[in-house]
N, C-alpha and C positions, 0 to 999 in steps of 0.2 A: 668466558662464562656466559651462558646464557641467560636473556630476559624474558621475564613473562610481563607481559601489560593487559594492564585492563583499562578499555575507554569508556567510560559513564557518557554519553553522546548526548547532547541535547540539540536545539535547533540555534540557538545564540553561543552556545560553545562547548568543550568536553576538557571532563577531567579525567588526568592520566596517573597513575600510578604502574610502577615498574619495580619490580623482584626481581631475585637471586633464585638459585636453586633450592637456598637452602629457606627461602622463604623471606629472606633479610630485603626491606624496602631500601631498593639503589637512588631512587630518585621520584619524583611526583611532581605534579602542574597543573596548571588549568590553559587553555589556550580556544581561542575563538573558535567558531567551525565557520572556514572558509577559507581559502586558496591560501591568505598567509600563514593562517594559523596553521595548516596543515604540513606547509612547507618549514614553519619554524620546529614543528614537534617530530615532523621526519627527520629533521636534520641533527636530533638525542638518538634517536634507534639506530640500532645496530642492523644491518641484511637480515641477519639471523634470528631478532627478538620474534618472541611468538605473541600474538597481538589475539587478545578474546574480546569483542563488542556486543551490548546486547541488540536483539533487533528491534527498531521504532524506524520513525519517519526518515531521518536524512542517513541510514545506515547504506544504505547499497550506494548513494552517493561516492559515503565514505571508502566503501570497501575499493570501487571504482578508481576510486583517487591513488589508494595506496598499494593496491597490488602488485604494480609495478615497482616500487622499492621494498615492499614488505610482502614477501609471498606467502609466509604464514599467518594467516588473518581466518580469524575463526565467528563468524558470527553466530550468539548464544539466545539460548529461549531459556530468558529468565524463571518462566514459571515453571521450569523443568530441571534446571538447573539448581543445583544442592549447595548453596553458597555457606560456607561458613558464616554457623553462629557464635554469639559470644559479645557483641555489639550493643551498646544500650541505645543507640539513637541509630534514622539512615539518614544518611548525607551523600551530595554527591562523592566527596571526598571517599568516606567509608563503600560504597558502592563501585569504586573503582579498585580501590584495595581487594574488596571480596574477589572480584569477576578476577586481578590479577592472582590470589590465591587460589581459587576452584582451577584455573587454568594450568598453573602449575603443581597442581594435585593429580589433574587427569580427571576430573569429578565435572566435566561441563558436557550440556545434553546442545550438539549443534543444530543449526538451520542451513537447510540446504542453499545455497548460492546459483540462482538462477543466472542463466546468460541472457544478456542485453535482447537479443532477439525476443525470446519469451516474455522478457520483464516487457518490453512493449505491447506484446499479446494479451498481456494480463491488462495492462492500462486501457488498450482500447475493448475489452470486455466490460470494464468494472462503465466507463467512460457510456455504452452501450447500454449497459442493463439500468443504468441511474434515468437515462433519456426514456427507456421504456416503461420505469415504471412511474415517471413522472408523467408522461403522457397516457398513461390507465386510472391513475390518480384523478387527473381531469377530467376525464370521459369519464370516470363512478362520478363525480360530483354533478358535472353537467346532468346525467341521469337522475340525481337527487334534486335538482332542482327544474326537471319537467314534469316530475311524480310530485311535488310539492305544489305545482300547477297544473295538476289534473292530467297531464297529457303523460302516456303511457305507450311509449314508442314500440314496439315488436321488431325491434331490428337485434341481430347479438351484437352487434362489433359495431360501434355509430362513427370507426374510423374509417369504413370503405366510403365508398363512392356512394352509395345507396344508405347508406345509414346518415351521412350529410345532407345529402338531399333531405330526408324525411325529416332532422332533427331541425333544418331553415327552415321545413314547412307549419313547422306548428310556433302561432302567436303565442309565444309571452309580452307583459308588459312592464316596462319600467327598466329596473337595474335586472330583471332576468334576464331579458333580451341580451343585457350589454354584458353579464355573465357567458351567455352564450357564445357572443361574439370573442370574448377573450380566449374562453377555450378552443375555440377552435382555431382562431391563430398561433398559440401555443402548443396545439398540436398540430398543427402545419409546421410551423418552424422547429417543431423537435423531429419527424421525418426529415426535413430539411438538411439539420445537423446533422443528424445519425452518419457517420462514417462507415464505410463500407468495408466489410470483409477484404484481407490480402488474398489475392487469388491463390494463394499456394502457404505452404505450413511454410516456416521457418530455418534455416538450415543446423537444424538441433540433428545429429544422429537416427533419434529414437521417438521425436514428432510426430513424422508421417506415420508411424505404423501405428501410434497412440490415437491417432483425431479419428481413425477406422473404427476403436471399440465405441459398440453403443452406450452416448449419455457421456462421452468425453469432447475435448476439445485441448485448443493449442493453450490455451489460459490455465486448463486446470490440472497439470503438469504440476 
């Protein structure tokens, strides 16, 4: 007989609940999330149980983990997802019940399952765009705080080579000055940081002929 589970995933642990065809709860738990926990709640599933999680923070971890004993692993976008109501309170408990019913209804809206390749594509993007705009953040303030001291630089960009120079050129006094100075160590060392582009797409299929269309890239796959 076939199972449907549903895992309520959290970052300290998940709750399980598991059905029958006919909708009859076989069995339920809570169980840590981490290497034992995983291996003690693998060790209830059948090869065959069909497994619905929603998506948050430690889900592709998870899916990672268990694909290999449980191939049907469906990750859900809860806000899309039509879960059965009839519920007076939500609970974790109740929360894994529903995902295991909508699953075995047929009534769950999925999210696609990137591969490990891309999912790093996307990390060092997100990783990339936070350092740049943390260092445009500074450089608006630094500009707020030369305009607040009269000094009105004509330069666009004060992170090249020549907009440096002019912005050491002009006296502030006191805690500007040393405003100055942090900014511009902070945007040295976020240049610094910034990790460089992989010279080549990823070995996905359908990447390289994607990263071609104007206004795409390997991340936003």
């Amino acid at each position: 007989m076939a199972h449907y589970i549903g895992v309520d995933l959290h970052k300290a642990f998940m709750q399980v609940c598991a059905v029958d065809e006919a909708g009859q709860r076989c069995w339920e738990g809570q169980y840590p999330t981490s290497a034992d926990g995983l291996r003690a709640w693998l060790a209830r599933c059948e090869p065959a149980a069909q497994v619905a999680v929603e998506a948050s923070g430690p889900t592709w971890w998870f899916v990672d983990q268990v694909r290999g004993t449980l191939p049907h692993v469906q990750v859900i976008d809860a806000a899309r997802t039509r879960l059965k109501a009839g519920y007076a309170a939500k609970t974790d408990r109740l929360d894994a019940r529903r995902l295991a019913d909508a699953l075995r209804r047929d009534s769950v809206v999925t999210v696609w399952y990137p591969p490990p390749a891309l999912r790093d594509l996307r990390e060092l993007s997100r990783y990339r765009i936070s350092l740049v705009r943390t260092a445009t953040t500074l450089r608006q303030r630094l500009r707020a705080v030369l305009l607040r001291h009269g000094a009105s630089v004509r330069v666009s960009d004060l992170a090249t080579a020549r907009g440096r120079a002019v912005v050491h050129d002009v006296p502030l006094p006191g805690w500007a000055a040393a405003c100055r100075r942090c900014s511009r160590r902070c945007s040295n060392n976020s240049r610094r940081w910034r990790p460089p582009w992989p010279p080549q797409a990823p070995p996905i299929p359908w990447c390289g002929r994607w990263i071609g269309f104007p206004a795409s890239g390997p991340f936003s796959g």
